[in-house]
N, C-alpha and C positions, 0 to 999 in steps of 0.2 A: 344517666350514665352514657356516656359518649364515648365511640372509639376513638383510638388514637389514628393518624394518620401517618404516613411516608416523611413531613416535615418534619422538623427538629422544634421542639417549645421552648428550647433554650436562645432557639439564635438573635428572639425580639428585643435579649438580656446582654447578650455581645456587643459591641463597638459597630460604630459605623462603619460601614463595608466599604471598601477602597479598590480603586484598579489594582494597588499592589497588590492585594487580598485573591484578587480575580485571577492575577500573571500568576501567583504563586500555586494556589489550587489548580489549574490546568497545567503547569512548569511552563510555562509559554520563555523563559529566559533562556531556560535548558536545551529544549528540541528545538525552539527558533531559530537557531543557530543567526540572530539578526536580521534574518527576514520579515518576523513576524513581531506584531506588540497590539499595545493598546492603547487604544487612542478617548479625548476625553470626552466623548461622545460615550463610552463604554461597548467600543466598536474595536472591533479586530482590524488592525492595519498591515497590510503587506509593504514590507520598503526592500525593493527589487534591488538596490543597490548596497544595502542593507548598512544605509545611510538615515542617522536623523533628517526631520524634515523634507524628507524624497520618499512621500507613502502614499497608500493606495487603501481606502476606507472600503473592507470589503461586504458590509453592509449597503453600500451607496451604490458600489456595481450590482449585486442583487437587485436592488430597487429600476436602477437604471436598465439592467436588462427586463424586467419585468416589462417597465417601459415601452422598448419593441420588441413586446410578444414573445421573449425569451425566460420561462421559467423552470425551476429549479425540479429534479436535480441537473446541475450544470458542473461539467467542470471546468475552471476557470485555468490557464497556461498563463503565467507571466515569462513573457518572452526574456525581459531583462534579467530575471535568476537566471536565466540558461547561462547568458551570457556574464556574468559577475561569477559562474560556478567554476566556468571555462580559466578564467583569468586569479581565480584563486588555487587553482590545483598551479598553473604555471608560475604564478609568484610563490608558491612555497617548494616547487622543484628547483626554480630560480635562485631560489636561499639556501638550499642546503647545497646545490652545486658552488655556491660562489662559498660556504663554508668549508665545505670538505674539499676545497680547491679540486672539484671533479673536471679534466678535462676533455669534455664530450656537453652534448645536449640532451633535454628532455622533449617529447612529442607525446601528448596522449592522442589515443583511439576511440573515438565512442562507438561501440557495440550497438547498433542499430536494433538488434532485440528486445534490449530497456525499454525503449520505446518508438516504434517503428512507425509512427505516426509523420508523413511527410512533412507537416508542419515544424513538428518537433526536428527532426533530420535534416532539413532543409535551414535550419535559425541556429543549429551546433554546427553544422557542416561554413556557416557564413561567418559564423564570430569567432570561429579559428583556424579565420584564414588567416591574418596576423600573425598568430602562435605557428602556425605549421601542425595543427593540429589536424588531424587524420579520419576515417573510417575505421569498422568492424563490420566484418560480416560473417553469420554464420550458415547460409543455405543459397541453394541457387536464385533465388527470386529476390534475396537482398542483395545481392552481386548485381545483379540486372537490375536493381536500380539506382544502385549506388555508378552502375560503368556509366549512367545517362548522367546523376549527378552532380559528378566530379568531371563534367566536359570539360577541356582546357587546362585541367591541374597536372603538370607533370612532378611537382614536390612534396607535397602532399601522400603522407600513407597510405594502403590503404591494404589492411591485412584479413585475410581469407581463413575462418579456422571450419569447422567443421566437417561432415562425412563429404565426400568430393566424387563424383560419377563422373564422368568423360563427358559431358555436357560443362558441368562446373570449370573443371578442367580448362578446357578449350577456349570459354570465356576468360576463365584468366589468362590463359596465354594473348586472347586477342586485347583485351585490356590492354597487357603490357605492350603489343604489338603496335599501341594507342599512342600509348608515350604514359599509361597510368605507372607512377612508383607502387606497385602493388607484390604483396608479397604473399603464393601459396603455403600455410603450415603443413608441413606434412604431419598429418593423423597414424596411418599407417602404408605398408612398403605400397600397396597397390595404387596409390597416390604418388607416390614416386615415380613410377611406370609411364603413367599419361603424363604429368609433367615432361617426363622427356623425349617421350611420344611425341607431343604438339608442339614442344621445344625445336625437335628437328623440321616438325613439318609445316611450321612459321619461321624458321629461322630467326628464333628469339635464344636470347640468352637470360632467361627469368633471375630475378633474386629469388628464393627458396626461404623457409623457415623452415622449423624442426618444435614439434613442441614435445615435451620431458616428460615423463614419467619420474617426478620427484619420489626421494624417500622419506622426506618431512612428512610427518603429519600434518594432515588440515586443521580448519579448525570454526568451530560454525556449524549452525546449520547445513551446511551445505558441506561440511570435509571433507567426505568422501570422493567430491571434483576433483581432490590429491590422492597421491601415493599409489600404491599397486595396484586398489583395486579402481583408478580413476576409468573415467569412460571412454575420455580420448589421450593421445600421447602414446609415445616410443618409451621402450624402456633404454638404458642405455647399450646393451649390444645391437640394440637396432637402430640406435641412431648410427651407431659406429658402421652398422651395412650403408646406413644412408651416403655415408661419407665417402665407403669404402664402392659404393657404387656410382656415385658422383665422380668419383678421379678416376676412375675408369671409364668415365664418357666424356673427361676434359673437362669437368663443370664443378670442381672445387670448390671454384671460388664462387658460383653461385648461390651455396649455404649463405646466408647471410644472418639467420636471426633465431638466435636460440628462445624458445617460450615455454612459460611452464601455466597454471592456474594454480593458486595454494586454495580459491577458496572460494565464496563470493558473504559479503558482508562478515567479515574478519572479524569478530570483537573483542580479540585478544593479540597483543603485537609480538608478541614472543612469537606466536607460530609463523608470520611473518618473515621472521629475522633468517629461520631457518631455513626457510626457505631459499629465500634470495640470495643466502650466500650458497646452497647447493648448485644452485643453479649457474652463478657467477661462477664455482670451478668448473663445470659443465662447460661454460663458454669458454674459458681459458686453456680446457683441454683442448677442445676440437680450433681452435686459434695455435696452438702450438703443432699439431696433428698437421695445420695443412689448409684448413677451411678456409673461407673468404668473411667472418663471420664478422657484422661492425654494429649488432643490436643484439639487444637483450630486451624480449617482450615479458612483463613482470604477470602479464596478466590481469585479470580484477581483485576484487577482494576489499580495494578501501569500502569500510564503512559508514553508514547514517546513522547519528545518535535520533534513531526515532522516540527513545522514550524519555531522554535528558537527562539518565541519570548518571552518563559518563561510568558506565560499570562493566565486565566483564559478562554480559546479558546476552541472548540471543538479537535483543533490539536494538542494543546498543553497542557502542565500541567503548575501550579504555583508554584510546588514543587523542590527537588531535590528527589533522591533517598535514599541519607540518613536522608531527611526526612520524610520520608513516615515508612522507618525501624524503627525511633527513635519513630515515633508516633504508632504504630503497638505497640513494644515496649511497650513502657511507659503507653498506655494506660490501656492492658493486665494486665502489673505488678501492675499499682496502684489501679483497680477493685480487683482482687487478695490479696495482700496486705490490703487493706481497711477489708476486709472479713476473711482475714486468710487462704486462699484454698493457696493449692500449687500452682505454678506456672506451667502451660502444657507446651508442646512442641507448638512451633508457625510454623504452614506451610502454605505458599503461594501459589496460581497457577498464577506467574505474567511471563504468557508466550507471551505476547507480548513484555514487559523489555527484556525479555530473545532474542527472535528472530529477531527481526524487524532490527536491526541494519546489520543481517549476509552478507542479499542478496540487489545487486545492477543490475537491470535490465538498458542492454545496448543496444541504437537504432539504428539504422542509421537513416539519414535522408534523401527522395528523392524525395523532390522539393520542391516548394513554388509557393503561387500566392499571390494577393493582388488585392484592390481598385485602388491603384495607377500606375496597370502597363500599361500608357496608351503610347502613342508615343506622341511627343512634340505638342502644341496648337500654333498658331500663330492665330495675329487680322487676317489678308487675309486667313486663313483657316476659318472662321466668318463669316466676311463681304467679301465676293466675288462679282464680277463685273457682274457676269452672271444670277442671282436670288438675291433676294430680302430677307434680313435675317429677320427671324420669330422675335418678340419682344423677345420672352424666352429668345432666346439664347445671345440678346442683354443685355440684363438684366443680366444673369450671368456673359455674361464679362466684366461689366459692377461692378459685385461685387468681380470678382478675382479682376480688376484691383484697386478696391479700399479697401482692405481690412488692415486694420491697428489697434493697440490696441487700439485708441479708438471709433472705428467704428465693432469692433468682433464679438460681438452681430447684428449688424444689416445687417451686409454683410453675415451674416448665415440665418438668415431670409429670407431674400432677395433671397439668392441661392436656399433654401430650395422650395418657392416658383414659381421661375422661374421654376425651375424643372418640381414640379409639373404641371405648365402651360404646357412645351412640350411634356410632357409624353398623357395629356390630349390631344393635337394637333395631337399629334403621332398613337393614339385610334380613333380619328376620322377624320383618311384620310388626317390631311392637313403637316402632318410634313414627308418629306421622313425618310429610317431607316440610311443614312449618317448624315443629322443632328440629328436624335436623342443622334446617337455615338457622335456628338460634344458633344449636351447640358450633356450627360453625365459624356464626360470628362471634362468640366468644373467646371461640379460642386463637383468632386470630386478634382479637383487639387485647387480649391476656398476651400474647407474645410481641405484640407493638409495644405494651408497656415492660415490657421485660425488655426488649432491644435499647428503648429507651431510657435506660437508667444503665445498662450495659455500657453503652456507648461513656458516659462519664466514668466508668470504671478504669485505670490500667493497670496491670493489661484486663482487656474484658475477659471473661471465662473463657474458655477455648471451648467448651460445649455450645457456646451461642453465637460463635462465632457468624455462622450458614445464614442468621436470620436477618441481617442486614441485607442480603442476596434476596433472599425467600418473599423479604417486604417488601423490597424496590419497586417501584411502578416500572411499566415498558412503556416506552415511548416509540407509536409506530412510526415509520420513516418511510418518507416517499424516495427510496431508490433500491436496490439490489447488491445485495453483500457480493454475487457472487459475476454481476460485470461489473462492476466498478470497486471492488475490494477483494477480490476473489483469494489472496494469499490471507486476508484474516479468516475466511474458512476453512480454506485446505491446510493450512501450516501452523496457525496460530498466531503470526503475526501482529506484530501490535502497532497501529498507528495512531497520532497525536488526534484526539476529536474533543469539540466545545464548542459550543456557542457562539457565535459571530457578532453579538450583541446581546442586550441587557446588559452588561459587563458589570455595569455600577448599581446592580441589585444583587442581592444575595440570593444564591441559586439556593432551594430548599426544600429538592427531589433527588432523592437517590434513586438513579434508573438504569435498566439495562436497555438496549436499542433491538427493534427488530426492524425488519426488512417487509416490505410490501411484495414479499412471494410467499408462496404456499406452502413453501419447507420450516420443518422447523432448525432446523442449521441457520437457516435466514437470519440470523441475531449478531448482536456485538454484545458481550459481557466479562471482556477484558479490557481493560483501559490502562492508559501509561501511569507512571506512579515513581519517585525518586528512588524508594526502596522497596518496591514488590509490584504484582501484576493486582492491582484495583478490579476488584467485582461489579463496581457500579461507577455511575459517574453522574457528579451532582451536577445537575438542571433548574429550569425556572421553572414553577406551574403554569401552566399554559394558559391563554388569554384567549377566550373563546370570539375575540375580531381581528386578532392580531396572528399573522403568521410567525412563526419562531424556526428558525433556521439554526442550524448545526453543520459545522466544516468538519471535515478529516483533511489533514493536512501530510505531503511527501510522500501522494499516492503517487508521484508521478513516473514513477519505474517502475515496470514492468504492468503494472495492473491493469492498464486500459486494452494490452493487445492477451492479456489470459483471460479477460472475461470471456464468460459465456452469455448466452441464452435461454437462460432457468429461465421459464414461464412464459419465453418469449419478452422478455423484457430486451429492449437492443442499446443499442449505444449512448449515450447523454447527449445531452445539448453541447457544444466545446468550443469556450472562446478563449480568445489569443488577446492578452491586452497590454500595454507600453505605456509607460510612465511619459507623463508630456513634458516636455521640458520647459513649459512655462507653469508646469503644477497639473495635479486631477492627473486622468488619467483616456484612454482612446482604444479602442477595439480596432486589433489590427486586421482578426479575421472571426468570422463568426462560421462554425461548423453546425447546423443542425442536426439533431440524435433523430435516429431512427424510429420510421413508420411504423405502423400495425402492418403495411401493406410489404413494405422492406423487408421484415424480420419473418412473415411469412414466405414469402420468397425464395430466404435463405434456407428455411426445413422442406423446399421444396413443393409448396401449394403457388397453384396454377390459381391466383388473385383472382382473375380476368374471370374463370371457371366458378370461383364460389360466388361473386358477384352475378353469375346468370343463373348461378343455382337457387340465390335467394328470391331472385325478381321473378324467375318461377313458380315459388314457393309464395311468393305475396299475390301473382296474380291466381293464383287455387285460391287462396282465401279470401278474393275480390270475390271470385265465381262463385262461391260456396258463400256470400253474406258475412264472413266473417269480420269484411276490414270493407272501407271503402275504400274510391280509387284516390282519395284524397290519403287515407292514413297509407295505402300503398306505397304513394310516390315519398310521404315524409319520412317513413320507415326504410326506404333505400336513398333517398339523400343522408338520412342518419350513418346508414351503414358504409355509405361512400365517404363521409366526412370524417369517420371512424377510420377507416383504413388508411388515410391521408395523416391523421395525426399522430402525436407522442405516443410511445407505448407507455409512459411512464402516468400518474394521475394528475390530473390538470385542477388548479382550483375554480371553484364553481362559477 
């Protein structure tokens, strides 16, 4: 009698397994939004342009970085999504303006918060320079370095939202004093005040913004960024002071830009709609009133279909991209239009559209366990000649051996119960700890065979549902949930993850992922799915010479500057890589992740100090006979070569 395992014993009976087979179990057609595919290597390819024939074999850079001494986890930046992300937001504001005969322009902003990584800032801020495409910034430190940035751009946006100090302030004023187009939002009135405090005492005439306090609902995760109870924004009688305090210092027309936020990852366009046209009569009052006002900041909110299934989801949106432009759009023109105002300039901050697709964080994987890794059951492992077997355990075998569709339900019961009987035997003295090991692998290879036949069921019973979870192997992971994934712990978040290869095997593990920290949160066991949130996610069994790697894909907003440093674990390895134009592909920059020595530094340990504490500590043990001067000196170059390298686990 053999247990059953985590594999399926049907799948050796199925058809020959195919890339399409692979695209389709991951949705790679859905979330790729054309970035992503598979290549007949049964290799995940990245196509930056999100062009046949213009790809990037993300197995091959794995290997190649491995090559010079760069391994995993890594996250990998493809420069050219930046730029292909850039030019798809503005070709579909391009379209519905030349639709809705809108007369004005579109400019988006990226929000340097997404991802505030210089490299990153530095490669959106270059590829739309073209577009006229702009900044975001929300605190003094991203100002300061956006003012060094943006040297020489007098066209170019460059809009301020957040809490503002008279440091903030000041900068902005000298910014503009620069020749920077930058625009202060006013938050609240006391923002107003230093504005024309530093206004008189540079002799600038700022452009100004005002952001709303809409009464649309949000909508998302995040609604509550809108409406009354939002965190930042004027209600409207306080913009109406703003105005009304503006013309009474001559500065009217410095108003320039009405803004509101409906949201951030929107996955439903209705709330949207309503927004934007709140807002549009917002502009078309204070345009009538007096204002100088020639923009409309829409704020964020376009979405990433991170789980493909185009649904009304928290991960997803119901939209496309050009329709979110065309309603933006149309809505603006036709509140406008109705009224007669001119038509403003329309700017976004949709820097999640923008980033998220860039960066793909890549793992290894180094081991697994499960329920089912028991060594084979026989009845004479049971029933033995020499003791007397306890009822529990007769009872479970009792329900392996009878378990069948239409006995499923009750041969689960049954096990469930015996169980518990030995556990309770085993508590009070009368069950030795070798039968307990039986009753427990019985009853686990009795519910392998019960999931088992479940699974050909539909629908399966809704009582067994749990045991496909319960049986999954984990597959441990060489990285940290919680700095390089950190919104799938705090929030739920679901990101695209799979294999980077094998492609063209049939994966035939269902598993849930855990993290190489010491928490137990450290896990993934939600995965993308067309119609619901998947508990497990089918894998290869692992090749005990072979590394197997696993990507998460469209971390690349927000996630690298939220992580933390649970266990001391610090930053990844991060490279920057560019499609060649003769084919393959080139590393434009390579980032090395963080020391042992680094990441202590940052909780404030004096390096230098534990380093002479140890060599202290090794020469007593010299003095004392317990080490010579040789294991001495090997034992602090270990520890020297320790604090120099990865915090992450290196293979042997």
């Amino acid at each position: 009698m053999a247990t059953l395992s985590t594999r399926d014993p049907r799948a050796a009976l199925e058809q020959k397994w195919t890339l399409d087979d692979a695209a389709s179990l991951y949705q790679v057609p859905f979330w790729g939004a054309g970035y992503f595919t598979l290549n007949g290597a049964g290799h995940v390819c990245v196509r930056p342009g999100a062009r046949a024939g213009h790809e990037i074999d993300l197995h091959e850079v794995i290997e190649g970085l491995r090559e010079r001494g760069i391994t995993t986890p890594v996250i990998i930046r493809f420069s050219d999504i930046l730029t292909h992300r850039l030019r798809a937001i503005a070709d579909a504001f391009s379209t519905a303006i030349a639709e809705n005969e809108y007369r004005n322009r579109y400019v988006a902003v990226y929000p340097i918060k997404v991802n505030q990584q210089r490299p990153v800032v530095e490669e959106v801020f270059a590829s739309g320079r073209d577009l006229d495409f702009g900044l975001e910034v929300g605190s003094k430190p991203e100002l300061l370095a956006v003012m060094a940035l943006s040297a020489g751009e007098t066209r170019r946006l460059i809009v301020c939202n957040g809490f503002k100090d008279d440091a903030y302030i000041e900068a902005v004023i000298l910014a503009a004093k620069l020749g920077r187009n930058i625009i202060p939002v006013v938050e609240n009135f006391g923002e107003l005040r230093l504005i024309l405090k530093y206004a008189r005492q540079y002799d600038v005439r700022p452009n100004i913004g005002v952001r709303v306090k809409l009464s649309s609902q949000g909508a998302g995760r995040w609604r509550d960024s809108a409406g009354a109870k939002s965190k930042f924004g004027l209600f409207v009688n306080e913009v109406l002071d703003v105005l009304r305090t503006l013309k009474e210092a001559g500065m009217a027309d410095c108003l320039k830009l009405v803004h509101c936020h409906p949201g951030s990852q929107i996955q439903d366009i209705r709330y949207l709609k309503d927004a934007i046209g709140e807002l549009a009569h917002v502009y078309c009052e204070l345009h009538e009133m007096g204002a100088g006002v020639e923009a409309i900041d829409v704020g964020g909110g376009l979405g990433v279909d991170y789980d493909g299934s185009r649904t009304n989801f928290p991960s997803s949106m119901n939209y496309t991209l050009q329709e979110y432009a065309s309603e933006v759009v149309y809505r603006i023109g036709s509140v406008c239009n109705e009224r007669e105002v001119p038509h403003p300039l329309i700017v976004s901050e949709s820097g999640r559209a923008i980033a998220a697709y860039q960066s793909v964080l890549v793992f290894n994987v180094l081991g697994s366990t499960g329920l089912n890794r028991f060594r084979p059951v026989r009845r004479e492992d049971v029933e033995r000649e020499d003791q007397e077997t306890p009822q529990p355990l007769r009872d479970l075998l009792t329900a392996y051996e009878s378990v069948s569709e239409r006995r499923l339900i009750e041969c689960f019961h049954d096990a469930v119960q015996a169980r518990e009987q030995a556990f309770s035997l085993f508590n009070l003295g009368y069950l030795n700890l070798e039968l307990r090991g039986l009753a427990e692998q019985l009853f686990w290879a009795t519910c392998a065979r019960i999931r088992d036949i479940a699974r050909g069921m539909q629908p399966p019973p809704e009582e067994l549902e749990d045991l496909e979870l319960i049986l999954s192997e984990t597959y441990f992971c060489n990285f940290s949930v919680f700095q390089s994934m950190p919104d799938s712990w705090a929030i739920g978040h679901l990101f695209p993850i799979m294999p980077i290869h094998r492609l063209l095997e049939r994966p035939t593990v269902k598993a849930t992922l855990a993290d190489i920290t010491c928490d137990s949160d450290g896990k993934i066991d939600r995965f993308v799915d067309q119609r619901d949130v998947r508990k497990t996610i089918d894998l290869h069994e692992l090749q005990p010479e072979d590394e197997y790697y696993l990507g998460a894909f469209l971390v690349g907003a927000y996630q690298e500057t939220l992580g933390d440093l649970h266990n001391l674990f610090g930053d990844t390895h991060v490279v920057h890589l560019r499609l060649h134009d003769k084919g393959g592909w080139w590393i434009e920059e390579m980032v090395k992740g963080d020391t042992a020595r680094e990441v202590l530094s940052y909780v404030q340990y004096d390096v230098e100090k534990l380093s002479q504490q140890l060599a202290r500590d090794a020469e007593t043990a010299v003095r004392d006979g317990r080490m010579t001067v040789a294991e001495s000196r090997a034992l602090l170059r270990f520890y020297e070569a320790e604090l120099n390298g990865y915090t992450y686990l290196n293979p042997d």
